[in-house]
C-alpha positions as CSV (number, residue, x, y, z in Angstrom):
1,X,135.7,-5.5,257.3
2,X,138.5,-6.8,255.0
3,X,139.2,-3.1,253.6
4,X,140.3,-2.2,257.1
5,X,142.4,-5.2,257.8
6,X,143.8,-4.9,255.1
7,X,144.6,-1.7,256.3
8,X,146.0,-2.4,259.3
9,X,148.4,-4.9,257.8
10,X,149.8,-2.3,255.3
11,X,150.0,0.2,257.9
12,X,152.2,-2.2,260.3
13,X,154.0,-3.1,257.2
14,X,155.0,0.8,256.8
15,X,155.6,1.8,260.4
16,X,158.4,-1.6,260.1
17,X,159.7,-0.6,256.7
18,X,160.0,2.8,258.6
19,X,161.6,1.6,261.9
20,X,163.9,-1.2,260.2
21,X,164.4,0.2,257.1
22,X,163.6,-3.1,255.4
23,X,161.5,-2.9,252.4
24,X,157.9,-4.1,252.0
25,X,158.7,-7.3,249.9
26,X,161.3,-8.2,252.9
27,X,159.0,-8.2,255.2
28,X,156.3,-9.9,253.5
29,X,159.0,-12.8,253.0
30,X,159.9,-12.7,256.9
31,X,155.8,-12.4,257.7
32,X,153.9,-14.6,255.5
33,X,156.6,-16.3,253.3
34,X,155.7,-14.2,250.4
35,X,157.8,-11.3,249.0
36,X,154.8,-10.0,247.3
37,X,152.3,-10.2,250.1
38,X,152.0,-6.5,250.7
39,X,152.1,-5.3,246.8
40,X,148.9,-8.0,246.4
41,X,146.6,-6.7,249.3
42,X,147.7,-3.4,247.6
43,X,146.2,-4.5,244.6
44,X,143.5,-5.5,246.2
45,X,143.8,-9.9,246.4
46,X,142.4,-11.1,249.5
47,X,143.7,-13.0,252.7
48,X,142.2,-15.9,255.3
49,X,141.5,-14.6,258.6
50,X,144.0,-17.0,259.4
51,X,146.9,-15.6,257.5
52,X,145.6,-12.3,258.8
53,X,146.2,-13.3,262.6
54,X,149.5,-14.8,261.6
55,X,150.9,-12.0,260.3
56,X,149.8,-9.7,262.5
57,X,151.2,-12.0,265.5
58,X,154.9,-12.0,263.6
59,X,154.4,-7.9,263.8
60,X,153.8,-8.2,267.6
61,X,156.4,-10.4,268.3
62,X,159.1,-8.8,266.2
63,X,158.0,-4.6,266.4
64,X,161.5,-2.6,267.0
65,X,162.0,-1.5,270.4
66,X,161.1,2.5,271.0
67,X,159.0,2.3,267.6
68,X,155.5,3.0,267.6
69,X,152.8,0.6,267.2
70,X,150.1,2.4,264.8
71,X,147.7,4.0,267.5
72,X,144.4,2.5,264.9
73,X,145.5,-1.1,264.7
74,X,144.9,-3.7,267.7
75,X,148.0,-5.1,268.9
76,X,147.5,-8.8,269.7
77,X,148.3,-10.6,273.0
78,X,150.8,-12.9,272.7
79,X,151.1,-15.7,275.1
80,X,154.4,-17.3,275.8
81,X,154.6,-20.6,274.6
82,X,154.7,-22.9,277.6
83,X,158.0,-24.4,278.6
84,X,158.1,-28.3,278.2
C-alpha cells in the first residue's frame, strides 16, 4: 500500500512540476515544508498517513486550472472551511 502512495504523490508532484514548471524540491517546500520531500520517497524513506493526506490535500487545493489531475490517483474532497 505505501509503494502506490507513494506513487501517487510523485506522480501529482510531476503533473505540477509539468503544469507550473516549478521543480520537484519547490514543491516539496510549498507541500510538506521539505525541499527534499519528493527525492526521499524516491529513494525510498517512508511517510505517515498523515503527511500523506496533507500533502495530497495542498495538491487538491492548489492544481493549475485546465491541467489534468492524474486519471490513477484519488482526488480528495475538500470541504470549505466554515466561515466564523
Amino acid at each position: 500500500m505505501e509503494k502506490a502512495l507513494a506513487s501517487n504523490l510523485l506522480q501529482l508532484a510531476s503533473a505540477y512540476g509539468a503544469a507550473t514548471s516549478l521543480s520537484d524540491s519547490t514543491i516539496g517546500r510549498l507541500c510538506a515544508a521539505d525541499g527534499r520531500f519528493f527525492s526521499r520517497i524516491r529513494d525510498g524513506a517512508t511517510f505517515t498517513v498523515k503527511k500523506y493526506d496533507e500533502v495530497i490535500a495542498w495538491f487538491s487545493r492548489q492544481w493549475p486550472e485546465g491541467a489534468e489531475w492524474p486519471a490513477d490517483v484519488p482526488r480528495p474532497v475538500i470541504i470549505p472551511e466554515a466561515a466564523e
